[in-house]
C-alpha positions in Angstrom: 26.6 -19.8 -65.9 24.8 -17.9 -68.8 22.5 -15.1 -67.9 20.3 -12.6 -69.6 22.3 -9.2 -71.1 19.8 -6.0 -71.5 21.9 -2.8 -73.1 20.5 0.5 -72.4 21.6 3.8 -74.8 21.4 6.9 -72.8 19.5 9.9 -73.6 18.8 13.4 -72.4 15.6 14.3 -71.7 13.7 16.8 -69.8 12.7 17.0 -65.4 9.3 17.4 -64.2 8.3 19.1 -60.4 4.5 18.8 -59.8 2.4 20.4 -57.0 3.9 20.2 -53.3 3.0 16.9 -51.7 3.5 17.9 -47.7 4.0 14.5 -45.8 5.4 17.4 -43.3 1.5 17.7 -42.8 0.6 21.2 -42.3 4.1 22.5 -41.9 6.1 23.5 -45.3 9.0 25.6 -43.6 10.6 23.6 -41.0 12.4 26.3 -39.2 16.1 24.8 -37.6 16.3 25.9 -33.7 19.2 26.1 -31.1 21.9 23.3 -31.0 20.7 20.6 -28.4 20.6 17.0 -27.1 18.3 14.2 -28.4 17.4 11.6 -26.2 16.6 8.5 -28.4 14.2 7.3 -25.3 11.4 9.4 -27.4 11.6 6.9 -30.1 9.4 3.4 -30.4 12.5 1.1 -29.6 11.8 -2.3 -31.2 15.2 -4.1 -30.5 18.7 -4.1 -29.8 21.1 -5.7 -32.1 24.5 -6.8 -31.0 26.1 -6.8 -34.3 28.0 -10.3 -35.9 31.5 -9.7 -34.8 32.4 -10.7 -38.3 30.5 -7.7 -39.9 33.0 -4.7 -40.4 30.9 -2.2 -39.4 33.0 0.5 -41.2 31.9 2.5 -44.9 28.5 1.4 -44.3 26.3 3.0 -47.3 23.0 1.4 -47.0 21.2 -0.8 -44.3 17.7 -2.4 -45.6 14.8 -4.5 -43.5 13.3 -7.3 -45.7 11.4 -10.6 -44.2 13.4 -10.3 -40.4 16.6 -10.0 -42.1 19.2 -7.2 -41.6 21.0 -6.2 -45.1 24.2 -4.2 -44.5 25.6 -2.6 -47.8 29.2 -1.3 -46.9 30.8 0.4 -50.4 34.2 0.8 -48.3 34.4 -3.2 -47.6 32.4 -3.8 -51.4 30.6 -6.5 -49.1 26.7 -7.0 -48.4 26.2 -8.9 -45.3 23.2 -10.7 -44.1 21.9 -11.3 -40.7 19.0 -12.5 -38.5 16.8 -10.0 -36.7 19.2 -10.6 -33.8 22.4 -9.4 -36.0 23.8 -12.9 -36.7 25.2 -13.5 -39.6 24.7 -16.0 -41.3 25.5 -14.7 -45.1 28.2 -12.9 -46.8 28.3 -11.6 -50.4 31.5 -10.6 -51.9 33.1 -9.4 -55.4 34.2 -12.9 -55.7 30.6 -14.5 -55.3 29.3 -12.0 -58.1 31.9 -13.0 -60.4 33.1 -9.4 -61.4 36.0 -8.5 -63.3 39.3 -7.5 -62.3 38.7 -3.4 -62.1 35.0 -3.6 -61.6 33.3 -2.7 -58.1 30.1 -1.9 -56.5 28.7 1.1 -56.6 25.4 1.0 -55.2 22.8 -2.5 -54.0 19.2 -2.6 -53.9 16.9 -5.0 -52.7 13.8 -5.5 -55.3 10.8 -6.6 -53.4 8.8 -7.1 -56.3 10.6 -10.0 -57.9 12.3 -11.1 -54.5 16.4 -10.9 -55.6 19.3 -8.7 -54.9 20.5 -5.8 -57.7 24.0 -4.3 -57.9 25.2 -1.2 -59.4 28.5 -2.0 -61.3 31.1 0.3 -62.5 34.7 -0.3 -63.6 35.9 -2.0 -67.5 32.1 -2.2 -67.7 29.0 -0.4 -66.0 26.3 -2.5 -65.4 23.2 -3.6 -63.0 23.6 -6.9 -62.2 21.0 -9.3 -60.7 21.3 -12.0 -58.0 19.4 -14.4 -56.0 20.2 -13.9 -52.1 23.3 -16.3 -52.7 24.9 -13.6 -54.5 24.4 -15.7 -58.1 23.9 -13.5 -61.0 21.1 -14.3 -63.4 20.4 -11.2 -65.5 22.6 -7.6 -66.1 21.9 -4.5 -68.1 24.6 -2.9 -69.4 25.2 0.8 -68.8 26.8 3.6 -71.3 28.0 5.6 -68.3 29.0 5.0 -64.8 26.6 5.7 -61.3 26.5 6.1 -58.1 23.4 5.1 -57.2 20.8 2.6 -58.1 16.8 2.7 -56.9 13.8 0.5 -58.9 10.3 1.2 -58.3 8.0 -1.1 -60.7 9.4 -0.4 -64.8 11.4 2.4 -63.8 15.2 2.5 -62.9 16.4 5.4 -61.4 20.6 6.0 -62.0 22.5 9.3 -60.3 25.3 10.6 -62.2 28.7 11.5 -61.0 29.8 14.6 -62.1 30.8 14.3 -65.6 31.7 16.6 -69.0 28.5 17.6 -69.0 27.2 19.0 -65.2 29.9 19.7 -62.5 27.4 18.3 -60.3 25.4 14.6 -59.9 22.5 14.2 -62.6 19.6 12.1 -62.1 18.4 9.6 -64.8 15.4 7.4 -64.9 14.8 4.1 -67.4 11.0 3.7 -68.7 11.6 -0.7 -68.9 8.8 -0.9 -70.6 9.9 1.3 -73.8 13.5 0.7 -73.1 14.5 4.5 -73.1 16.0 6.3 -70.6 15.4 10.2 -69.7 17.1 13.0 -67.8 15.1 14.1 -64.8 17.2 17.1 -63.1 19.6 19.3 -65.4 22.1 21.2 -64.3 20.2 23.9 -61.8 23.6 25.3 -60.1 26.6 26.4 -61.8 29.8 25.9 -60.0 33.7 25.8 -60.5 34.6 22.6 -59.4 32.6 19.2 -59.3 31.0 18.0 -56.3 29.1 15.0 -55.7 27.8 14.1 -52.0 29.5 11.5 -49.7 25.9 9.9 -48.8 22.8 8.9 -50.1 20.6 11.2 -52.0 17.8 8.3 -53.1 16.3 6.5 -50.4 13.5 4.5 -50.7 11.1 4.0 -47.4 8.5 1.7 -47.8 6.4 2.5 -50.9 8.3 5.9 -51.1 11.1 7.2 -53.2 12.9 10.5 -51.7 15.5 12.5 -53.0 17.4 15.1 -52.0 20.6 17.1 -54.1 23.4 19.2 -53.3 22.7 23.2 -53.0 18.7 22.6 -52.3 17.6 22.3 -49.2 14.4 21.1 -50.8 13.1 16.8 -50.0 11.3 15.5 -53.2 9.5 12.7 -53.8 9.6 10.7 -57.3 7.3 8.3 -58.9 7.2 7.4 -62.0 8.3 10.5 -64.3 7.6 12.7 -61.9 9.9 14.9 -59.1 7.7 16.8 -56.4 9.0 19.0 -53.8 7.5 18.1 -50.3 9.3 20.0 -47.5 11.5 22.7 -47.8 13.9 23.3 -44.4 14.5 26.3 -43.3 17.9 26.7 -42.3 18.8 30.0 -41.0 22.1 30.9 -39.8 23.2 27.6 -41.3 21.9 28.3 -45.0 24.8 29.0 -47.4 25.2 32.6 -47.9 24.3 34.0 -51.7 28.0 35.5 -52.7 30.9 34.4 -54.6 31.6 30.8 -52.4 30.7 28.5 -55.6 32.4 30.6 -58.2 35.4 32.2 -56.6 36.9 30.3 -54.7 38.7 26.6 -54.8 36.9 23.3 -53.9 39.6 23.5 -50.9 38.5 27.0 -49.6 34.8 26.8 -50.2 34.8 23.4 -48.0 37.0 24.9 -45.4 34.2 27.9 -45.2 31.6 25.8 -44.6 33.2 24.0 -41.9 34.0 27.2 -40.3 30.7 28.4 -40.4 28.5 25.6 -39.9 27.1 26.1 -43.5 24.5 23.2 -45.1 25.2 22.6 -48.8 23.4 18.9 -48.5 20.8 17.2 -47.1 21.3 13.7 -47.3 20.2 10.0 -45.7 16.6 10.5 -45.4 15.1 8.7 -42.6 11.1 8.1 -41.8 9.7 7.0 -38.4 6.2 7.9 -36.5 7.3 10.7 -35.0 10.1 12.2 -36.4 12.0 12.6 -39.7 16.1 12.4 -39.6 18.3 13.9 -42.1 21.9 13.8 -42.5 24.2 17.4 -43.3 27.7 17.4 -44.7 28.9 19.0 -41.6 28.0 15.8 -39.7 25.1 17.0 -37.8 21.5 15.5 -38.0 18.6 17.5 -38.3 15.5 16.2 -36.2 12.3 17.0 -37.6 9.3 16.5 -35.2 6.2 15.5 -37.3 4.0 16.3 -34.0 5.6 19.9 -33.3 6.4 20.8 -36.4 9.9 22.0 -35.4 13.2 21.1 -36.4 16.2 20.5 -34.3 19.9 19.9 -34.8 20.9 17.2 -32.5 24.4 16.5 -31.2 24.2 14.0 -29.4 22.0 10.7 -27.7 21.4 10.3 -24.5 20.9 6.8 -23.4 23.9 5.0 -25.6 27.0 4.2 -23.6 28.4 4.8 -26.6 32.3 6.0 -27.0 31.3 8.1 -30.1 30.1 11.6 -29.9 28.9 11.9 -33.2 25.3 10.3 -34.7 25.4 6.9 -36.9 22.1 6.3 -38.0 21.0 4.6 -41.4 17.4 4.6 -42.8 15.8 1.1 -42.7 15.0 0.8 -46.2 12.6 -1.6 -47.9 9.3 -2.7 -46.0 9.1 -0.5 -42.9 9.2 2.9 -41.8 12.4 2.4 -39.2 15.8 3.7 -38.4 18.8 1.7 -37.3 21.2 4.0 -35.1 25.0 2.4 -35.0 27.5 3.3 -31.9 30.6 1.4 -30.4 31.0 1.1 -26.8 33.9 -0.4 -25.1 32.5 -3.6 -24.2 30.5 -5.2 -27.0 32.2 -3.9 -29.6 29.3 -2.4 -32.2 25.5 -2.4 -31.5 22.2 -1.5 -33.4 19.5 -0.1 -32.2 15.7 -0.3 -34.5 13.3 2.4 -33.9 10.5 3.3 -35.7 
């Protein structure tokens, strides 16, 4: 099958913050209290999803809600499944359906609501995004100079993150004007370290209408649109903030991640997650901060009450695309692994 090629040069550009755009409300400093239990029961619980025993549950990178269907992303499996609103499966794409090349992989996978199809960020013998239908048939690509780790597209703009390259030892954030086919640099390097780093989760998630973004060494949650990065909450993260000495330039990658799990210490904020009540957001050390929009606190939580789960850490995965939901994953020793949507 032939299919439409767009190329895309690279070039360096400039970033842009604007005003502070709170959706925190009136609450800019979300200040991180004592260690304690969540209880998921204080969430809107809309269903429970005994998940396809033919979905591998396992590197899970991105989980979207479009038209009643559940769109599982796993990097680890480089598989997308597809299931009904009840977790049955009933579709499957794999590197084979998207007719890759021996070398080549997925990076990242979007669903575009605008134009109704599936896009995949490619790297390997060549970077590309590549664009299917929901059968997993490519009909259009753009060709990439460099490789990414993740894709988002909101109207004419494409927005790529770097890994770590020649340039910045950590990832750099790129956006693509469609319309006049250049692309432009929105973060420089605002860190220097020894040793590259790039985070293990997602730093662009999109919730609804709504791009965020969050990067290593900033505990800062931007929104994007357009050209335009603004800071909207800034957590507070006492004895948990990284301490200003010699930890990024002394020391090896080895030692300065072994401090940090020692200590507790929160170099990334990652895995945004919107709901009425409460915002979720992933740490490198595996704990989720808890942000209540109605007391204006913050919490790191440890655990859920309620899940006769066999896990004692929390799985949870923004519901990205129409809705402003959350999908928390467990395994109990009965039914294998379940989902439960809150908003």
């Amino acid at each position: 099958m032939e299919y439409k090629i767009t190329y895309i040069l690279i070039l360096s550009m400039f970033i842009t913050l604007g005003r502070s755009e709170n959706i925190f409300k009136d609450s800019h400093n979300a200040n991180i209290l004592d260690l304690e239990t969540f209880s998921i029961d204080s969430l809107k619980k809309l269903q429970n999803v005994e998940i396809d025993s033919n979905i591998i549950c396992t590197g899970i990178s991105r989980i979207y809600d479009y038209k009643n269907e559940v769109v599982i992303f796993s990097k680890l499996q480089q598989q997308v499944f597809i299931s009904d609103s009840k977790g049955r499966l009933f579709k499957f794409i794999t590197l084979k359906d998207l007719k890759l090349l021996p070398g080549q992989k997925i990076e990242d996978f979007f669903i575009n609501t605008l134009t109704d199809n599936l896009v995949f960020l490619i790297s390997g013998s060549e970077n590309k995004i590549l664009n299917t239908d929901f059968a997993g048939i490519p009909f259009s690509q753009t060709i990439l100079s460099h490789r990414y780790k993740e894709l988002k597209i909101s109207g004419n703009y494409i927005y790529l993150l770097s890994y770590p390259n020649e340039t910045s030892n950590l990832a750099q954030l790129f956006v693509i004007d469609r319309l006049a086919n250049k692309t432009h640099l929105l973060t420089e390097q605002y860190i220097s370290t020894k040793f590259e780093m790039s985070s293990q989760s997602r730093e662009l998630i999109s919730i609804g209408n709504c791009l965020y973004y969050t990067r290593l060494f900033d505990n800062t949650i931007y929104s994007i649109k357009e050209f335009m990065i603004r800071p909207i909450c800034t957590i507070n993260l006492g004895n948990y903030v990284l301490p200003e000495n010699d930890l990024l330039y002394s020391k090896s990658l080895s030692d300065f991640l072994e401090d940090c799990k020692v200590n507790n210490y929160v170099y990334s904020l990652n895995k945004i997650a919107n709901t009425e009540k409460y915002i979720f957001i992933n740490t490198n050390n595996s704990n989720t901060i808890c942000y209540s929009k109605q007391k204006h606190i913050s919490k790191i939580l440890t655990a859920l009450d309620g899940f006769d789960s066999i896990e004692s850490t929390i799985n949870y995965f923004p519901m990205e695309g129409e809705g402003n939901r959350v999908a928390f994953l467990f395994k109990n020793n009965d039914k294998g692994t379940s989902m439960v949507i809150c908003e």
